[in-house]
C-alpha positions as a Python dict, from the first residue, in 0.01 Angstrom:
ca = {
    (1, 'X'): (0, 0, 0),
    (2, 'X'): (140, -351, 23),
    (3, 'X'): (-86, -584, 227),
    (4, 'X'): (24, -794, 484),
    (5, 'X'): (86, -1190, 448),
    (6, 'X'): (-129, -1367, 730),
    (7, 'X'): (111, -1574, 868),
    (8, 'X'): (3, -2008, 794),
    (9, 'X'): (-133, -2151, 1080),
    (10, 'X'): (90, -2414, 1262),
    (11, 'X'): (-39, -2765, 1263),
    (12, 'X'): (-44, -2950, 1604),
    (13, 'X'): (168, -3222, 1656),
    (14, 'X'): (-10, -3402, 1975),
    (15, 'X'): (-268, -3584, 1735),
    (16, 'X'): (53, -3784, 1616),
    (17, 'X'): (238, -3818, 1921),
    (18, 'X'): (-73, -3958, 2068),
    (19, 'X'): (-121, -4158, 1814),
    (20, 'X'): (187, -4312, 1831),
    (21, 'X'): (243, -4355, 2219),
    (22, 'X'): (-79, -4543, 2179),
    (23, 'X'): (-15, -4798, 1924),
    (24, 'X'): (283, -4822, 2091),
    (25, 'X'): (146, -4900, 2439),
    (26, 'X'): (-98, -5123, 2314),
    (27, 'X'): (166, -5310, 2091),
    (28, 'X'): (365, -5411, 2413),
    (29, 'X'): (65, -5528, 2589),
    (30, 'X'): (10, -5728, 2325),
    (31, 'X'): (345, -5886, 2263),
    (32, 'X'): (341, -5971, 2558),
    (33, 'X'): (37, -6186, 2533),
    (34, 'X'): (184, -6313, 2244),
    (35, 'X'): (498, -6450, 2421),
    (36, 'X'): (329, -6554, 2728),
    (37, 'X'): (406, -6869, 2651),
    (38, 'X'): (30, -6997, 2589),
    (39, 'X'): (-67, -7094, 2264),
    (40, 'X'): (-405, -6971, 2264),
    (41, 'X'): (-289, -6648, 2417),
    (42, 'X'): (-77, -6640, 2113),
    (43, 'X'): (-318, -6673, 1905),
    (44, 'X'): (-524, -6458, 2022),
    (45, 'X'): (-268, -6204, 2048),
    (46, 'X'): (-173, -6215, 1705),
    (47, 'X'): (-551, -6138, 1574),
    (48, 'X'): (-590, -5847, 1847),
    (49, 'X'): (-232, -5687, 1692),
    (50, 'X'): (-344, -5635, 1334),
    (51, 'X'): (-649, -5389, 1531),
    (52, 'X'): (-383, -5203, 1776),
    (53, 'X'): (-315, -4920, 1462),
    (54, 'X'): (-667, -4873, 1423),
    (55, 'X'): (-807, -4862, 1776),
    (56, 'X'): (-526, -4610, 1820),
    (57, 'X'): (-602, -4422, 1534),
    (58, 'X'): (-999, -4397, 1607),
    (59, 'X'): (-917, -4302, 1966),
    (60, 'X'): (-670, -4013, 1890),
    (61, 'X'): (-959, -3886, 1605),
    (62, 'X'): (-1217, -3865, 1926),
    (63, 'X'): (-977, -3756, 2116),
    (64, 'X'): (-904, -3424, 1958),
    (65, 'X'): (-1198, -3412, 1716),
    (66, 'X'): (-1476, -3611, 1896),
    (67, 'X'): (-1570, -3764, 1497),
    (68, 'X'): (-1350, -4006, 1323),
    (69, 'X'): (-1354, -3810, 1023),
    (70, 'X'): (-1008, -3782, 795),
    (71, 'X'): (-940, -4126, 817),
    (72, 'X'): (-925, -4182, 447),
    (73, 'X'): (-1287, -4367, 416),
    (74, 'X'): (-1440, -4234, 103),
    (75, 'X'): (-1364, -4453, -211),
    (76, 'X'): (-1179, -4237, -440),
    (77, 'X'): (-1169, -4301, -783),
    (78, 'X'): (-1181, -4665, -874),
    (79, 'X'): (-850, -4664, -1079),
    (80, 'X'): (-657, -4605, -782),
    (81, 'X'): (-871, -4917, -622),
    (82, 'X'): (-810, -5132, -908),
    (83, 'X'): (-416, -5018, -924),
    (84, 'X'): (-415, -5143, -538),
    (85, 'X'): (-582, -5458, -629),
    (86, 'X'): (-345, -5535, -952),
    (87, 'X'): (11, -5439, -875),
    (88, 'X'): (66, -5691, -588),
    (89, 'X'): (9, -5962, -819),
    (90, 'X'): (268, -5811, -1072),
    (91, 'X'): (562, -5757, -782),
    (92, 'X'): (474, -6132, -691),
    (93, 'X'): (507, -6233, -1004),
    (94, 'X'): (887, -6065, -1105),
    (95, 'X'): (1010, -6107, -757),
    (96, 'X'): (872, -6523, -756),
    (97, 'X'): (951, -6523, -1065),
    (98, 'X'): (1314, -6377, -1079),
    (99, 'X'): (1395, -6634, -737),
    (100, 'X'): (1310, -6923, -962),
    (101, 'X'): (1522, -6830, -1273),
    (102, 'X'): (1783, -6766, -1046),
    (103, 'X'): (1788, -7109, -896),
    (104, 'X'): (1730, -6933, -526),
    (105, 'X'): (1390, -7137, -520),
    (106, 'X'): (1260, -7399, -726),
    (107, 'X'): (933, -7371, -918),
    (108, 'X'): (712, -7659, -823),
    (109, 'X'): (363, -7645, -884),
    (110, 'X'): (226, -8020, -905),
    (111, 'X'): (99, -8090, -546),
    (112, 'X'): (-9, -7745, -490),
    (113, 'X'): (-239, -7771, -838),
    (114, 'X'): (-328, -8146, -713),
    (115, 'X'): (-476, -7995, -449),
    (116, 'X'): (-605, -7694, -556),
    (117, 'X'): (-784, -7952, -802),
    (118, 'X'): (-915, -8105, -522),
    (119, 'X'): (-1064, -7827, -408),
    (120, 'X'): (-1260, -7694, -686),
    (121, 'X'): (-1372, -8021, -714),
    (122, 'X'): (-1514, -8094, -387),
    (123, 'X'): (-1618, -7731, -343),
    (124, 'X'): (-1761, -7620, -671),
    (125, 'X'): (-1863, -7959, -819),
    (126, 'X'): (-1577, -7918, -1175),
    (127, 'X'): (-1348, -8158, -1255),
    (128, 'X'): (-1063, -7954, -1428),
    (129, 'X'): (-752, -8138, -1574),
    (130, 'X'): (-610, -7812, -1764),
    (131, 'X'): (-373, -7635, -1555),
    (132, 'X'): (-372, -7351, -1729),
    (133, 'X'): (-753, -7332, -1606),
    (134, 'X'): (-645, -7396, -1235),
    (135, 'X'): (-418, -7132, -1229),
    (136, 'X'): (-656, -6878, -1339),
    (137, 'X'): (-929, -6995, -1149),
    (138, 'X'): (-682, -6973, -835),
    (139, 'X'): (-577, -6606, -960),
    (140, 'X'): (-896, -6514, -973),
    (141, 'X'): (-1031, -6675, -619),
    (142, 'X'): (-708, -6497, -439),
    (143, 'X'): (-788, -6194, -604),
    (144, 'X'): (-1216, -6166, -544),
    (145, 'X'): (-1323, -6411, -257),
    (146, 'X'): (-965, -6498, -134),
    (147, 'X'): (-918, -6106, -42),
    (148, 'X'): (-1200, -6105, 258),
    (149, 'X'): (-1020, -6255, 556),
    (150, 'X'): (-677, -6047, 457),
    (151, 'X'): (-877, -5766, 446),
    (152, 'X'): (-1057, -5782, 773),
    (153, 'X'): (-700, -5754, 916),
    (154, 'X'): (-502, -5557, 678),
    (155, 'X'): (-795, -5310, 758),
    (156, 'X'): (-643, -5324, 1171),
    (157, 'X'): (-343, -5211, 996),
    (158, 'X'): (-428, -4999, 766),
    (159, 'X'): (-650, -4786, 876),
    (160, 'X'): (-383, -4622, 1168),
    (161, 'X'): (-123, -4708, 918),
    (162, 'X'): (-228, -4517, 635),
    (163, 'X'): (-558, -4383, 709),
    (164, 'X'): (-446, -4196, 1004),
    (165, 'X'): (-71, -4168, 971),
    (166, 'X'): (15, -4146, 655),
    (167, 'X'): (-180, -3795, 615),
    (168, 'X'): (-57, -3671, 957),
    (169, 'X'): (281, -3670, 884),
    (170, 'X'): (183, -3529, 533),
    (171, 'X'): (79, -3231, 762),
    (172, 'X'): (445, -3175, 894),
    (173, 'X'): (685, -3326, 606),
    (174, 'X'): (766, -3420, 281),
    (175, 'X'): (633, -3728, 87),
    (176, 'X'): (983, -3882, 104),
    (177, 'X'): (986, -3785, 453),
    (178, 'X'): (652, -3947, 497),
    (179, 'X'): (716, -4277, 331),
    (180, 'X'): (1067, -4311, 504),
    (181, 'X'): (908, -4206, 857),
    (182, 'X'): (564, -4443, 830),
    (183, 'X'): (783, -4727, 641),
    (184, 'X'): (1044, -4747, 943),
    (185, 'X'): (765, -4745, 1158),
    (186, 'X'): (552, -4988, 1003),
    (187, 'X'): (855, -5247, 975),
    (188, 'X'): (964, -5262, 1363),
    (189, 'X'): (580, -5290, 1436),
    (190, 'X'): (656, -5629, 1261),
    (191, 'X'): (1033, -5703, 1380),
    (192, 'X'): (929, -5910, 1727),
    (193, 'X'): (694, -6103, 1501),
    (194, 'X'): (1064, -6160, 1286),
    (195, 'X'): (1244, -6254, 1560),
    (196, 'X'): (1001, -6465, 1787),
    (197, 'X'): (840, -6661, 1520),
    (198, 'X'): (949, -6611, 1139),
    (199, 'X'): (1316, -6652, 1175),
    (200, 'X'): (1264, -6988, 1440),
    (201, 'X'): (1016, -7165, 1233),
    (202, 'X'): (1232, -7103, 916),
    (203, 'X'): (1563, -7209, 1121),
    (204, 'X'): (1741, -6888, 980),
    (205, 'X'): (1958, -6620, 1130),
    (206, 'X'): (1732, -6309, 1164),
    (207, 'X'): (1951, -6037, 1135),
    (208, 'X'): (1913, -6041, 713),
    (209, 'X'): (1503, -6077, 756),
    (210, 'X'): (1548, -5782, 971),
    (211, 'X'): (1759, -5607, 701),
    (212, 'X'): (1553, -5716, 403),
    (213, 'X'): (1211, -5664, 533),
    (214, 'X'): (1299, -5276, 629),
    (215, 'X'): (1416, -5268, 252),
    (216, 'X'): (1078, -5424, 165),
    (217, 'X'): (830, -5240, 440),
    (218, 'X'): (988, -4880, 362),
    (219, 'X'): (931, -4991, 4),
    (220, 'X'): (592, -5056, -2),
    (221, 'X'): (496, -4809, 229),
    (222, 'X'): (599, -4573, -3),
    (223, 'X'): (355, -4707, -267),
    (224, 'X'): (75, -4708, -14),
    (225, 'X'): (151, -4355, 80),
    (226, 'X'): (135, -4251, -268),
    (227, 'X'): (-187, -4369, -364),
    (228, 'X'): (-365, -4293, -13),
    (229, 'X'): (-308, -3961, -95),
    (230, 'X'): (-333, -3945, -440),
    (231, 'X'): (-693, -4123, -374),
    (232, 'X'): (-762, -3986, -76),
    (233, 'X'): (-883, -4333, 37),
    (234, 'X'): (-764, -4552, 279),
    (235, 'X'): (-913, -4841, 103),
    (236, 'X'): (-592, -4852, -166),
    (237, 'X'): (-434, -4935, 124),
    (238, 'X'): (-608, -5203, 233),
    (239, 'X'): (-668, -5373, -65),
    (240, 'X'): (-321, -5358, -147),
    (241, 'X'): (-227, -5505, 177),
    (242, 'X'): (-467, -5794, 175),
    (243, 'X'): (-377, -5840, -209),
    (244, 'X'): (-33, -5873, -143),
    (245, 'X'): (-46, -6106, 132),
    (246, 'X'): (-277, -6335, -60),
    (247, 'X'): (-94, -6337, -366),
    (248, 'X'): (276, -6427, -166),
    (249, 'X'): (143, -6655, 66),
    (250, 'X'): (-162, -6819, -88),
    (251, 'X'): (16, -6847, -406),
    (252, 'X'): (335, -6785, -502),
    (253, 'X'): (488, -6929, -176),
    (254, 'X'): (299, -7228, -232),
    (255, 'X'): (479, -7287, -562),
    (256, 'X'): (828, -7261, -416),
    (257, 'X'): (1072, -7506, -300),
    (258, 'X'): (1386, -7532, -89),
    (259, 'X'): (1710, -7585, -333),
    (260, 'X'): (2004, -7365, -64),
    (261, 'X'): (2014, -7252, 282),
    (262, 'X'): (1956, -6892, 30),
    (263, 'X'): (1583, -7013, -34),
    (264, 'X'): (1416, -6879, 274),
    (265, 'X'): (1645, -6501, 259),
    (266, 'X'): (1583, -6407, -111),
    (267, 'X'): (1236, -6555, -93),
    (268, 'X'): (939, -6513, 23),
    (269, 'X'): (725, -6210, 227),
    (270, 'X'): (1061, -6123, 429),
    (271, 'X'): (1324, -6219, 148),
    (272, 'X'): (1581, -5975, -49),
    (273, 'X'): (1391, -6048, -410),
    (274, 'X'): (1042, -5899, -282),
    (275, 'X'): (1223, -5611, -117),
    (276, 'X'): (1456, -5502, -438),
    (277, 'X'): (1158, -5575, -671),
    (278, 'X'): (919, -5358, -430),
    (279, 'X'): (1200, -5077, -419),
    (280, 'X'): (1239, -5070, -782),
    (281, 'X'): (805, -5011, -818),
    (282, 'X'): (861, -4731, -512),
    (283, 'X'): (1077, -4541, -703),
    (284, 'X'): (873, -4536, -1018),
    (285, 'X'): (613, -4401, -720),
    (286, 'X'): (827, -4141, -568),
    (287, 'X'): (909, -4023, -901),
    (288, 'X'): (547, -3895, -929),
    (289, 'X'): (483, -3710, -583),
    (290, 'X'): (478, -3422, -754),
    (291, 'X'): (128, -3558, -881),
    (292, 'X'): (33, -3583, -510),
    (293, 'X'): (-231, -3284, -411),
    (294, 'X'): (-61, -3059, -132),
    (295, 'X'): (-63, -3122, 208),
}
């Protein structure tokens, strides 16, 4: 006697449609403070956006499970947490690295280290001439007390992002799936900020940021899937997010000089050398889903 297969359970899809009408409701109301046309309502706005994934996200938990539990907010194991913490450095590095031997961007260090020298002067009482020893001590202050204010807001982000929808749509499709879904999504969640304020205050067209960050955002959210649920913690994801925006634009950026009207599309957070370099490090990622425990 053969015995019957108890057909799987089917997984409700409201929790993620909720989710997302939410974060999308709240992103409007936001943007629209934003371009109010006030420039502390701007400012303002632009804090309150980095929380609208994670006020959505807690909100849809209650909703439907009255806890906030499954967000991703164990710790995991602390390779996956150093891995989050390391590898935005390293993609800085080749994709900075590859615009300056290029000639897209010039490498020009002296005021920055002038004033970084400054700095550790005045604030920690040493007088350093090596530069060598300035650009270590500045690797290591982005990377331990220069992380604290990204993280506060990559953690707005993150925690809807990844810690809520990463794993939801892991519930319904494929990694690739996932990755492409939450990366598409994560990128036009950024696109007004492209076209109202990067692409103006850069004086560049905006249809090839537009381009070149959905290259770069699908990218990386493909890493961040990966090790969210490889770990199982939502705090890769934020520390990877907070690393990466400290190393580009606390660093690296601040090394960087104008030499084309190319400069400001190959580099940079929304430039085509970030985005290739980042695709190249997804794949490697994608390569290994098959390590990823089963949805």
């Amino acid at each position: 006697m053969t015995t019957a297969t108890m057909p799987a359970t089917a997984v409700s899809r409201k929790p993620l449609f909720t989710f997302l009408g939410l974060v999308t409701v709240l992103s409007i109301l936001i943007y629209m403070l934003v371009f109010s046309g006030n420039e502390e309502n701007a400012q303002g706005g632009l804090a309150l956006l980095q929380f609208a994934p994670a006020v959505s996200a807690i909100a849809t938990k209650l909703i439907y499970q009255r806890n906030v539990r499954g967000l991703g907010w164990k710790w995991g194991k602390t390779r996956y947490q150093l891995l989050s913490l390391v590898l935005p450095f390293g993609i800085g590095l080749v994709s900075f690295g590859l615009v300056w031997l290029l000639g897209f961007g010039r490498f020009s260090s002296g005021p920055f280290i002038a004033e970084a020298q400054a700095g550790i002067a005045e604030s920690f009482g040493l007088n350093i001439s090596s530069v060598v020893m300035v650009y270590l001590i500045l690797i290591l202050l982005n990377g331990t007390a220069g992380l604290l204010l990204p993280m506060i807001f990559s953690f707005g982000e993150e925690l809807g992002w990844r810690g809520f929808l990463v794993p939801e749509l892991n519930k319904h499709v494929n990694f690739t799936q996932t990755g492409l879904i939450s990366g598409v999504i994560w990128t036009v969640y950024h696109y007004p900020l492209l076209i109202g304020f990067a692409a103006p205050q850069l004086g560049v067209s905006v249809w090839p940021l537009l381009i070149s960050s959905m290259i770069g955002g699908v990218s990386l959210s493909f890493i961040m899937a990966w090790l969210r649920l490889k770990s199982g913690s939502v705090w890769t994801a934020v520390f990877f997010h907070a690393a990466l925006n400290a190393h580009n634009q606390g660093f690296f950026q601040n090394m960087t000089t104008e030499t084309s009207s190319l400069t400001h599309y190959i580099s940079g957070e929304y430039g085509l050398m970030l985005a290739l370099v980042s695709a190249v490090v997804a794949y490697l990622f994608w390569r290994n889903r098959d390590k990823l425990p089963q949805s």
